[in-house]
Biopython code that builds the backbone (N, CA, C, O; Angstrom):
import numpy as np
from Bio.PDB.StructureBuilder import StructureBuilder

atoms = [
    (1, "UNK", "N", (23.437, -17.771, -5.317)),
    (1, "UNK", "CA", (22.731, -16.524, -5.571)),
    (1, "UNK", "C", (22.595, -16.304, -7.068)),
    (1, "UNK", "O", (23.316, -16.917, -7.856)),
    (2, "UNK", "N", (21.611, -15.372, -7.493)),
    (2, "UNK", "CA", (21.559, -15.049, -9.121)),
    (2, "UNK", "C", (21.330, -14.223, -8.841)),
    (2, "UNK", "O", (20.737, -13.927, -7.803)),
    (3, "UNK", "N", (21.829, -13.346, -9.905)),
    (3, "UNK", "CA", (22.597, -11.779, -10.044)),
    (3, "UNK", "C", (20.763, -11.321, -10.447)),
    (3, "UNK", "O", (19.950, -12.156, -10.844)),
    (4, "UNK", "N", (20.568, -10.421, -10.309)),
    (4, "UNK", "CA", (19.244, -9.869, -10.117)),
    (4, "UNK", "C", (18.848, -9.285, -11.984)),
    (4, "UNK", "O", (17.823, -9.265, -12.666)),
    (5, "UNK", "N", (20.187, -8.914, -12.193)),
    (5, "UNK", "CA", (19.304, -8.555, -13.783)),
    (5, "UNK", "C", (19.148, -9.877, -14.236)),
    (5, "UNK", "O", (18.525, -9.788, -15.294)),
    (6, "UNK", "N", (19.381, -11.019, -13.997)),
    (6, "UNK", "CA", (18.841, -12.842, -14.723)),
    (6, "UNK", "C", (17.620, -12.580, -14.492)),
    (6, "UNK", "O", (16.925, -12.552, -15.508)),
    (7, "UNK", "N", (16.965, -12.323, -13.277)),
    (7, "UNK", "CA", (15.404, -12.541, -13.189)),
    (7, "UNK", "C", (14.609, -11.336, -14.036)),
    (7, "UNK", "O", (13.649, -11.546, -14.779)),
    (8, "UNK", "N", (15.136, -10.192, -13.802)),
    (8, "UNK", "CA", (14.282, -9.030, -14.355)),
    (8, "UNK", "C", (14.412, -9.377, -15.979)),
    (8, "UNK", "O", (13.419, -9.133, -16.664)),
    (9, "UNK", "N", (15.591, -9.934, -16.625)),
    (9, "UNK", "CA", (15.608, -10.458, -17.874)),
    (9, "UNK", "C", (13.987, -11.286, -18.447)),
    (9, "UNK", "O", (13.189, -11.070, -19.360)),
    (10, "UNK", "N", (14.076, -12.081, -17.566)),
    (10, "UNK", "CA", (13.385, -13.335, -17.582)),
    (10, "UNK", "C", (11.775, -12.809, -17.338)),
    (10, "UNK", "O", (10.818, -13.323, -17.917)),
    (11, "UNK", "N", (11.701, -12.015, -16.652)),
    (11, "UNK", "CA", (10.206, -11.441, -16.560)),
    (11, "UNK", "C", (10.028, -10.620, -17.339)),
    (11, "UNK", "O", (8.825, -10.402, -17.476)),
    (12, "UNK", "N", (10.622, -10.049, -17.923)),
    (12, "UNK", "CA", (10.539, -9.237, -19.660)),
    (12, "UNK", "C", (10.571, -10.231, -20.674)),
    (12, "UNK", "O", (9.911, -9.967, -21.678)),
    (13, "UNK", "N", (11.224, -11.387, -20.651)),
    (13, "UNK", "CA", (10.693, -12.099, -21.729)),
    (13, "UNK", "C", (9.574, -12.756, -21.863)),
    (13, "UNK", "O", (8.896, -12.987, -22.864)),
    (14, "UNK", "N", (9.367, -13.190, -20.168)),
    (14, "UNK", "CA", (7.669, -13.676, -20.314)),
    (14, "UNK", "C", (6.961, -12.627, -20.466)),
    (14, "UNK", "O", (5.903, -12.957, -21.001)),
    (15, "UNK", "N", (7.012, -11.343, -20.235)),
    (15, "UNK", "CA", (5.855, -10.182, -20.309)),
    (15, "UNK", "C", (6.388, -10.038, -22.099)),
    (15, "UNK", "O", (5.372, -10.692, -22.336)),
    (16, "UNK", "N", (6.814, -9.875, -23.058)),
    (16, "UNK", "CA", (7.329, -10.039, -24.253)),
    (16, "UNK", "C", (6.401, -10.803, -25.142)),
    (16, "UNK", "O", (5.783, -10.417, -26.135)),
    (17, "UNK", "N", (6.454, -12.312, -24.394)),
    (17, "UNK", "CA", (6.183, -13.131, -24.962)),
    (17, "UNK", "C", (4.605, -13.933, -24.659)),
    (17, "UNK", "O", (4.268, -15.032, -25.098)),
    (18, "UNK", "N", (3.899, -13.126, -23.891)),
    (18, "UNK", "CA", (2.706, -13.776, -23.726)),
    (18, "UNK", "C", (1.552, -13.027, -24.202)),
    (18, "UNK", "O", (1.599, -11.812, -24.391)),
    (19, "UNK", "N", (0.522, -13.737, -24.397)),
    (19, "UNK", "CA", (-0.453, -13.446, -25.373)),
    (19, "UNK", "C", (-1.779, -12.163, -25.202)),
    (19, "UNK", "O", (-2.572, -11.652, -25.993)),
    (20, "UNK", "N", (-1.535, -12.030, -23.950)),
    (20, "UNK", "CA", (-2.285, -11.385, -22.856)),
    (20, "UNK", "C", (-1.457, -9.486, -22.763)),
    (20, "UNK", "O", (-0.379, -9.068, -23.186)),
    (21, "UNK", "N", (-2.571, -8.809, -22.032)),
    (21, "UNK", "CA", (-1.762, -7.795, -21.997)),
    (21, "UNK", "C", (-1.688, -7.241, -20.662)),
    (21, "UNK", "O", (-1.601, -6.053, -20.350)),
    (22, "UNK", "N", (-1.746, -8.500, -19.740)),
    (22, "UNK", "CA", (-1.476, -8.788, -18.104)),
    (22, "UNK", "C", (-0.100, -8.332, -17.699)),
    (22, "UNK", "O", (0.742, -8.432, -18.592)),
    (23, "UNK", "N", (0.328, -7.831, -16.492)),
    (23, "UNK", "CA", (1.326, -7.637, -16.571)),
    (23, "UNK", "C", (2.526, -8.830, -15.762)),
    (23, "UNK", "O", (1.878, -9.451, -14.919)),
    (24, "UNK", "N", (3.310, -9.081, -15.767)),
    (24, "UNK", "CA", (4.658, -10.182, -15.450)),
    (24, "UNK", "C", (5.062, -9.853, -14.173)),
    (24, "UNK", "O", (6.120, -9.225, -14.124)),
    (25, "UNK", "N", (4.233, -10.228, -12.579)),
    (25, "UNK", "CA", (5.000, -9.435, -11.776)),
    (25, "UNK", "C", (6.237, -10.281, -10.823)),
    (25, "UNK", "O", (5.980, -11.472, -10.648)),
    (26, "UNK", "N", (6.990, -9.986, -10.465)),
    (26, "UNK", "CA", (8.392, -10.167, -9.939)),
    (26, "UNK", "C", (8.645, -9.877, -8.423)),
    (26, "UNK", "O", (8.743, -8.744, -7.953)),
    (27, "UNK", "N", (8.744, -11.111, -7.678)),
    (27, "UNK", "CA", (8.771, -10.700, -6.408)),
    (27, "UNK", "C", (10.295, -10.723, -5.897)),
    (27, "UNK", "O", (10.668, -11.896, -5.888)),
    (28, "UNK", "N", (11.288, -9.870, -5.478)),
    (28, "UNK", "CA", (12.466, -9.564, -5.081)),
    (28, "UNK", "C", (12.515, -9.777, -3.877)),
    (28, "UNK", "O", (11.506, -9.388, -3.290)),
    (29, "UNK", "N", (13.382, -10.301, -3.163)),
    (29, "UNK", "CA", (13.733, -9.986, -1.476)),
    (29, "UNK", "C", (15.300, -9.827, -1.470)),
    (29, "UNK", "O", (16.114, -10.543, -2.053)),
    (30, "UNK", "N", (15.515, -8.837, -0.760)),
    (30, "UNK", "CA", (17.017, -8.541, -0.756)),
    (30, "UNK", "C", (17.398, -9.386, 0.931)),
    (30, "UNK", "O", (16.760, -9.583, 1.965)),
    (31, "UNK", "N", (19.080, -9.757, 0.332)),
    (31, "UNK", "CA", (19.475, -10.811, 1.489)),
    (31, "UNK", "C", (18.497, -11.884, 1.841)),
    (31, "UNK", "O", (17.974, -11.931, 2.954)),
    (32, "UNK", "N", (18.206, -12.892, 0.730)),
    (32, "UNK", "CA", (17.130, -14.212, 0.881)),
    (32, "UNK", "C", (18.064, -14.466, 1.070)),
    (32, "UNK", "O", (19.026, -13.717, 0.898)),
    (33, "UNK", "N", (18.145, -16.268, 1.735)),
    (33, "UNK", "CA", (18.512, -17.115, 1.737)),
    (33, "UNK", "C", (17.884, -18.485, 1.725)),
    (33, "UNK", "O", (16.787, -18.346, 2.266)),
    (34, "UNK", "N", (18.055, -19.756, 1.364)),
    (34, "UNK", "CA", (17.906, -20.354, 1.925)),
    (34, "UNK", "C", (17.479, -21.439, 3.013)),
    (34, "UNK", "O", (16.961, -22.554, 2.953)),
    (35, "UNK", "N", (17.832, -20.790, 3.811)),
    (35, "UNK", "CA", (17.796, -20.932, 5.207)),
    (35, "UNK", "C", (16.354, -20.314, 5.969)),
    (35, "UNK", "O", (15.170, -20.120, 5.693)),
    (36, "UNK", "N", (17.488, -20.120, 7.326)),
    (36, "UNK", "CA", (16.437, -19.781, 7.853)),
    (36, "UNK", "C", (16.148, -17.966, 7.583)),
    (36, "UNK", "O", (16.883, -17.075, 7.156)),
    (37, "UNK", "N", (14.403, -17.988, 8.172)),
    (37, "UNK", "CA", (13.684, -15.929, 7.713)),
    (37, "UNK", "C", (13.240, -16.032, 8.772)),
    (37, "UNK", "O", (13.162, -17.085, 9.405)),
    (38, "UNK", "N", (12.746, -14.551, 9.259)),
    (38, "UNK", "CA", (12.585, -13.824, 10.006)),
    (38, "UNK", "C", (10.944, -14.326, 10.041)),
    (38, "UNK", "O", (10.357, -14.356, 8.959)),
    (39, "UNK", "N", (10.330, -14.652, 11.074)),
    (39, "UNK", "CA", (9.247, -14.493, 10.803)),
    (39, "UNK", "C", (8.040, -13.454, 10.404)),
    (39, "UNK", "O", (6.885, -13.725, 10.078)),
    (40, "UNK", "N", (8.621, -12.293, 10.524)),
    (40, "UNK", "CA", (8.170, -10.776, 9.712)),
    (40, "UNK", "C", (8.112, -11.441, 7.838)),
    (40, "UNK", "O", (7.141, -11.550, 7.089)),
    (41, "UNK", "N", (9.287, -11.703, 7.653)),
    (41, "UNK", "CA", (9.321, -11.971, 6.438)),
    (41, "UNK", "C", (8.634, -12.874, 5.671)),
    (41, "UNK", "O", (8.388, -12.783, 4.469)),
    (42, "UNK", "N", (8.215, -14.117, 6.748)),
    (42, "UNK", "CA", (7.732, -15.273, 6.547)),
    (42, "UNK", "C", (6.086, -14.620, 5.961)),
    (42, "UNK", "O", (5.600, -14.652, 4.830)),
    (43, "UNK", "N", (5.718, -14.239, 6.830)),
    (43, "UNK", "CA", (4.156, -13.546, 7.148)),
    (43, "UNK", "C", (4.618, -12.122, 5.880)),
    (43, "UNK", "O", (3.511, -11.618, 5.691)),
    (44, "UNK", "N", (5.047, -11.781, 5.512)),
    (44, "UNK", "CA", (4.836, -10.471, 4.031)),
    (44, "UNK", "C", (4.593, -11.648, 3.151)),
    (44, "UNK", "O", (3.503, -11.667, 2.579)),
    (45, "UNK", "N", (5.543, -12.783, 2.913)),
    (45, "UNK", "CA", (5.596, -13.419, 1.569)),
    (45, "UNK", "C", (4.737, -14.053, 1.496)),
    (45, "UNK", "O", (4.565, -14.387, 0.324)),
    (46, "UNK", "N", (3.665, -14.649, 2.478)),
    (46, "UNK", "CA", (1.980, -15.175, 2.464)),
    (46, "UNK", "C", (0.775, -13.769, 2.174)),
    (46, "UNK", "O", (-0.268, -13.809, 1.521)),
    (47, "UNK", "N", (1.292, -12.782, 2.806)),
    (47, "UNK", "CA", (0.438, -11.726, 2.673)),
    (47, "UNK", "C", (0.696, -11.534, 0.873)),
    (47, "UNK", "O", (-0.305, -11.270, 0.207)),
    (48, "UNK", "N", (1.587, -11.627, 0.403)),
    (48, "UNK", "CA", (1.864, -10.934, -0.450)),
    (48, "UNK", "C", (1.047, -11.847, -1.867)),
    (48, "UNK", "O", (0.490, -11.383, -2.862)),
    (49, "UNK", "N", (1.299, -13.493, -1.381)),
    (49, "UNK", "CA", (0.371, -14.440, -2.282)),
    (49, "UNK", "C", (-0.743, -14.413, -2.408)),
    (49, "UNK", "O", (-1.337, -14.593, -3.472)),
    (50, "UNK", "N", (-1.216, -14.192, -1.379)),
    (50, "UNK", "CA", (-2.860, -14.167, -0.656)),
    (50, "UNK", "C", (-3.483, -13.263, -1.222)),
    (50, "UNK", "O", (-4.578, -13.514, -1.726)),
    (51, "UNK", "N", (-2.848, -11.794, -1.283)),
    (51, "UNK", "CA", (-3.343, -10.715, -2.211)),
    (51, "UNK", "C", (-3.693, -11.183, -3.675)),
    (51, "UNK", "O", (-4.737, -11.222, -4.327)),
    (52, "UNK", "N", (-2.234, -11.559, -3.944)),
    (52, "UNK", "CA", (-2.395, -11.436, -5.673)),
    (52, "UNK", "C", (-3.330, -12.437, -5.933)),
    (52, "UNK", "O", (-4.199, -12.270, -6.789)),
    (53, "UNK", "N", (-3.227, -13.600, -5.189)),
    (53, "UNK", "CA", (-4.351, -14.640, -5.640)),
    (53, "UNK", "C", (-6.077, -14.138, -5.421)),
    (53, "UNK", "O", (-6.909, -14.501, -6.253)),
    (54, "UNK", "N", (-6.435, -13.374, -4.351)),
    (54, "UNK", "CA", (-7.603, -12.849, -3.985)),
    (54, "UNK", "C", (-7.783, -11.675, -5.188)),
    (54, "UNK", "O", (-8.886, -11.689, -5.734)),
    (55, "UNK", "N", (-7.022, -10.874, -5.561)),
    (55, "UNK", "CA", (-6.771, -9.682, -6.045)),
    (55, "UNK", "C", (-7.371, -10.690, -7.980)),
    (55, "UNK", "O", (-8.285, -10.471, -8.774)),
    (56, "UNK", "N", (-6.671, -11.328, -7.949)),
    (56, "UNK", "CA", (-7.100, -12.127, -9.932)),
    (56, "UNK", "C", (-8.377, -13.005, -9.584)),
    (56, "UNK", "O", (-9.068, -13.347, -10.544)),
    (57, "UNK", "N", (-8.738, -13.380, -8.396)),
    (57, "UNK", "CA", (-10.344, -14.486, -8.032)),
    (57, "UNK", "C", (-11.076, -13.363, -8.344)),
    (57, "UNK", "O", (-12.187, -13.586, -8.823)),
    (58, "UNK", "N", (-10.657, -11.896, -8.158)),
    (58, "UNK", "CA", (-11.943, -11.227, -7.881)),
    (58, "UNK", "C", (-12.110, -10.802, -6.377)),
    (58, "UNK", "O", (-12.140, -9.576, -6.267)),
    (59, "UNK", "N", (-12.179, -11.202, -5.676)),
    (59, "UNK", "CA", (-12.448, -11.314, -4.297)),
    (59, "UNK", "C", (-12.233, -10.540, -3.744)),
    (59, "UNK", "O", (-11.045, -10.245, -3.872)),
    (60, "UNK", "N", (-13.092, -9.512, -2.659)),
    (60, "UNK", "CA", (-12.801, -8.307, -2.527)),
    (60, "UNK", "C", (-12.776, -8.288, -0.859)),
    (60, "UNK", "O", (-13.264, -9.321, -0.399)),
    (61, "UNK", "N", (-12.462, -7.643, -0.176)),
    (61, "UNK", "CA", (-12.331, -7.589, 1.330)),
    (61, "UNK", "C", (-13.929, -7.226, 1.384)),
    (61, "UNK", "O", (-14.543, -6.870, 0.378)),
    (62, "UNK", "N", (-14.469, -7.348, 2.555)),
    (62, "UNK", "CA", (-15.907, -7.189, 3.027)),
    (62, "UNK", "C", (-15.869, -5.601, 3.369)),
    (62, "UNK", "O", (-16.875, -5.038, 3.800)),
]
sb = StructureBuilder()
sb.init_structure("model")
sb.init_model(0)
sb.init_chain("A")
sb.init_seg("    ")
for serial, (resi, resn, name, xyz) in enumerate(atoms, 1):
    if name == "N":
        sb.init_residue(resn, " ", resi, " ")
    sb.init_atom(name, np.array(xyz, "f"), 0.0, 1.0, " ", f" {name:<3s}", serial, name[0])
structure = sb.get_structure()
């Protein structure tokens, strides 16, 4: 496991340090593992790519 302020560190230094004035976003899941997920969970963390990638193409729902 890594202690959760390592990552929020780490996405302030890339939002810090990049050239752009985009913002650094950070996806959290409490109790990940590993292993095996829930398939609820499985299906948010595709929903959740699918957005941001559609969401920066431009690409808008019909």
């Amino acid at each position: 496991r890594v202690v959760p302020g390592h990552s929020f560190k780490f996405a302030a230094t890339l939002q810090a340090d990049q050239a752009c004035d985009r913002p650094v976003l950070l996806r959290v899941e409490k109790a990940g593992s590993h292993g095996y997920r829930p398939t609820d969970r499985v299906i948010a963390e595709i929903a959740d790519e699918f957005a941001f990638a559609l969401a920066n193409l431009g690409i808008r729902a019909p």
